[in-house]
C-alpha positions as CSV (number, residue, x, y, z in Angstrom):
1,X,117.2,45.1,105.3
2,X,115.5,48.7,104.1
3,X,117.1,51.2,102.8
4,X,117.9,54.4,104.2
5,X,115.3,56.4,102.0
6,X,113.0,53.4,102.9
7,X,113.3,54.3,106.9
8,X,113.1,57.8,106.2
9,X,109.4,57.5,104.5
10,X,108.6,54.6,106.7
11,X,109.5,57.4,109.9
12,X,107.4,60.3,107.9
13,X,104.4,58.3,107.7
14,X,104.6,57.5,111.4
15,X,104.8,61.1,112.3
16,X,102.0,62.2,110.2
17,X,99.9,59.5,111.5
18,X,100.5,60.4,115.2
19,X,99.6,64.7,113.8
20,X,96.2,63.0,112.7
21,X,96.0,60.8,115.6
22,X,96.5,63.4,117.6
23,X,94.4,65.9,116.0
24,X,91.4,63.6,115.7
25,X,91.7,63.6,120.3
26,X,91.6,66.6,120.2
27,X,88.2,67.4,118.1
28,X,86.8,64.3,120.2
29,X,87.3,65.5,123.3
30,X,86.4,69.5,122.3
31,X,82.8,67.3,121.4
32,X,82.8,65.1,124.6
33,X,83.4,68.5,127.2
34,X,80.8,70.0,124.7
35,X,78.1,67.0,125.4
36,X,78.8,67.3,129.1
37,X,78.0,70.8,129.4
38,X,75.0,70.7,127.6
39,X,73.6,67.5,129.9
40,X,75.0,69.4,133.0
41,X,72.5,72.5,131.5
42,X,69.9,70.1,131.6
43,X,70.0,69.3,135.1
44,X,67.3,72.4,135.9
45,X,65.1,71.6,133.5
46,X,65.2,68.2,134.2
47,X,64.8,68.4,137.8
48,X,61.7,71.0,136.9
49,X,60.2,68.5,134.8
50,X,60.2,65.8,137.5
51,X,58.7,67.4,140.1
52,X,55.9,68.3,137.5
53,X,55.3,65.0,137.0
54,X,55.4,64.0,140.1
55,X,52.2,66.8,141.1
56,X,50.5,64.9,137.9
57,X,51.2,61.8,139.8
58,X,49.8,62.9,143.1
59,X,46.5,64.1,141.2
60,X,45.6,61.1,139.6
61,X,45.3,59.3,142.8
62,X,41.6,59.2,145.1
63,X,38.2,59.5,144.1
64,X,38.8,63.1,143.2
65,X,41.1,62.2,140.7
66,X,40.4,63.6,137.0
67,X,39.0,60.6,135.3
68,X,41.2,61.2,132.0
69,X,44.2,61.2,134.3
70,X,43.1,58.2,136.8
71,X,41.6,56.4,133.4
72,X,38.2,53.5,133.5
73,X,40.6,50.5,134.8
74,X,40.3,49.5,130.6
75,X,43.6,48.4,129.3
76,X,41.7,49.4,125.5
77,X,43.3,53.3,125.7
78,X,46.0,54.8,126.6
79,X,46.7,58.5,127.9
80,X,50.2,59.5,126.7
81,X,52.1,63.0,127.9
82,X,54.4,64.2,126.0
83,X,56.8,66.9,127.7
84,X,59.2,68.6,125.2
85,X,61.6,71.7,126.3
86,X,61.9,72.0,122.3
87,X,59.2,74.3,120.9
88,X,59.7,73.1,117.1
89,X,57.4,74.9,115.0
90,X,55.2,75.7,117.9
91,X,53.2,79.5,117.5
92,X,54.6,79.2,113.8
93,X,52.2,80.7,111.1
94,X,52.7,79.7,107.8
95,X,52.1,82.2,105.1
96,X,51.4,81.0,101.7
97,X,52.6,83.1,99.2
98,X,50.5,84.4,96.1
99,X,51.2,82.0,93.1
100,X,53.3,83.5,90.4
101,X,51.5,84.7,87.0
């Protein structure tokens, strides 16, 4: 049978366990309600985004169709679109600066 000093550390380490344990709930779901709000922000630009490629969609079709959208019928190229909300470097000048003497 353990000691009592032996149950007294064995009941500390159970109690700081379950202070980490909880602790590490709480920072995931602060992360998880932070994920949703930024895919619930989405939702406009998202729904924007589809209805502009659905006008794309409704251009390519007919005889007046742009032939770089409505392509030859040739499986040999591809046209691909790529849509980005994230501007990146986009407008970005890059100075060079004068080399040190």
């Amino acid at each position: 049978m353990a000691s009592l000093k032996e149950m007294r550390n064995r009941i500390g380490s159970v109690k700081s366990t379950q202070k980490i344990t909880k602790a590490l709930n709480m920072v995931a779901a602060a992360k998880l309600k932070r994920a949703q709000e930024q895919a619930e922000s989405a939702r406009p630009y998202a729904t924007k985004m589809a209805a502009v490629i659905a006008n794309l969609a409704a251009g390519v079709s007919g005889d007046g169709a742009p032939k770089l959208l409505a392509g030859t019928g040739s499986d040999q190229k591809h046209l691909i679109v790529v849509a980005t909300g994230d501007k990146g470097l986009a407008g970005v000048q890059h100075q060079r600066h004068p080399r040190r003497a």
